[in-house]
N, C-alpha and C positions, 0 to 999 in steps of 0.2 A: 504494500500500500504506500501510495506516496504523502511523502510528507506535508503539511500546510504549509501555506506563504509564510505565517506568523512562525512556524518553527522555523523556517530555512532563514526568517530575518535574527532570531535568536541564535541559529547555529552564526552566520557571518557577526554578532556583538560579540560570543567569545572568542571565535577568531582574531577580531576587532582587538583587543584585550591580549590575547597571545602574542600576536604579532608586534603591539605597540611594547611588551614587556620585551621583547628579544631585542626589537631595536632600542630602546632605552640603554639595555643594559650595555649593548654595543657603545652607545653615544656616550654614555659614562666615560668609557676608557681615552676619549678622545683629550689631547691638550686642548685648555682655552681657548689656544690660536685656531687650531684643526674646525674645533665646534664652530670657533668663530669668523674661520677664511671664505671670503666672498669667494664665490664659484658660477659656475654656468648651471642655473636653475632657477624655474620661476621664482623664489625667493630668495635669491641669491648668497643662502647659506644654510646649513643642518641649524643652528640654531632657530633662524626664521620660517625656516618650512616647517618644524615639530609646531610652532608658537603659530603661525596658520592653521595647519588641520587643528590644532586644540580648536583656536577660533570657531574653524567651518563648524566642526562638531558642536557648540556652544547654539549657534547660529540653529541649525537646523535643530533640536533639541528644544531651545526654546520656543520653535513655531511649532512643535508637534506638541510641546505640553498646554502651549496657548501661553507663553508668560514672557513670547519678544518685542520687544521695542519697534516701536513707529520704522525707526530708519535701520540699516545695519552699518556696523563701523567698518571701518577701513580696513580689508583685506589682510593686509599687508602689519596689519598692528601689531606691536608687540606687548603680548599680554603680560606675559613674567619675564623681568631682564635678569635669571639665572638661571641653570640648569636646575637646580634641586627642586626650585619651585614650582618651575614649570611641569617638572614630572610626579611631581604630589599632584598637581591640579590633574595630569593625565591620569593618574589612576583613578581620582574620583570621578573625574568623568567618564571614564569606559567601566565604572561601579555604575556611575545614573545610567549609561545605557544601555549596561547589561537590565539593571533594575526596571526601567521604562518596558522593556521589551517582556519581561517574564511577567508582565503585568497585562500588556496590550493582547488587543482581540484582531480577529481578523477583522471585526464591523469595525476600528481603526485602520487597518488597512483601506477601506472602503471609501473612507473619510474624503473632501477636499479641504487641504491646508493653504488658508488663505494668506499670502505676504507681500511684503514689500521689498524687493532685491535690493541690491549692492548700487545700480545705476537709477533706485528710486519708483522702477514702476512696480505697480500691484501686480499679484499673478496669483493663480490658482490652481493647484496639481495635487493629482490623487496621492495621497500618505503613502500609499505603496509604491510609487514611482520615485518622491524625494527619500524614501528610506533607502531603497536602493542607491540613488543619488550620494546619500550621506556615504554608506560605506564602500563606492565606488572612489568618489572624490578620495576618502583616505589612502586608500589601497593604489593609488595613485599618485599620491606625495609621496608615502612610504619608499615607492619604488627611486622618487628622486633621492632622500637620503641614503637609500640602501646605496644609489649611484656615487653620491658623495661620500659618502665611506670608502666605496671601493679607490677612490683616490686619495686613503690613507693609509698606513701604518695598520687599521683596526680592519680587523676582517668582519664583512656584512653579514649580517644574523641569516639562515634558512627561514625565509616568509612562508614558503608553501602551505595554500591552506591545508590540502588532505595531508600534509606531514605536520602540520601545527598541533591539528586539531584530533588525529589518529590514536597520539598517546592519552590523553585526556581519554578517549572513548575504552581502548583497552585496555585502562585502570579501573574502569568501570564493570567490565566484564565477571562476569561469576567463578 
């Protein structure tokens, strides 16, 4: 029997969560300079591309609990200017978003999420379409740090989801 949309978006949050713990841990290892060398990437550095997806994730989060803001802030912002902080706030949020999801129904999925974007116009798109969105968008920065890494010293964490997510399942097993 196949699985519901609401489990496969529950299976991609602790992916979500895996994947952001492996590259953490990776980025830990890096020098201040390393974390902090501008590079060829839409945010032009590991430190700013972690401190975006946080963002994106805040962003979309708040329009699916109903508790975002008129306008959204600036892409590009930097929300915590350290690494330790920044990665406490990451854990709590991939906790809200594992939490949000082990809550939500498919009649959310269902839903249209009413917002306002980045460039200020209104839009409105089915919750199962921006959910996927959310953890597309991450899965696609990831891949930029995983890139930035690889032009260090620290070698890039294994993302794969069926190898993330594989051992979590057969710790489970009887």
């Amino acid at each position: 029997m196949a699985a519901s949309l609401i489990a496969h978006f529950r299976m991609l949050a602790r992916y979500n969560t895996i994947a952001n713990e492996r590259l953490y841990d990776a980025c830990s290892r890096l020098s201040a300079e390393e974390y902090r060398r501008e590079r060829a990437a839409s945010f032009r550095s590991v430190h700013r591309t972690l401190n975006h997806i946080l963002l994106g994730d805040r962003i979309w989060m708040a329009r699916f609990t109903g508790t975002g803001h008129a306008t959204t802030p600036a892409l590009g912002g930097e929300l915590y200017p350290d690494f330790s902080s920044l990665r406490a706030a990451r854990v709590a949020e991939d906790a809200r978003i594992e939490a949000f999801l082990a809550t939500a129904t498919e009649d959310f999925l269902a839903k249209e999420v009413r917002y306002v974007n980045s460039a200020g116009e209104p839009h409105a798109d089915p919750a199962a379409l921006l959910l996927a969105h959310l953890f597309n968008h991450q899965t696609h920065h990831r891949g930029q740090v995983h890139v930035m890494l690889s032009q260090t010293a620290v070698r890039p964490p294994a993302l794969d989801m069926h190898r993330a997510i594989r051992p979590e399942a057969e710790s489970r097993l009887p």
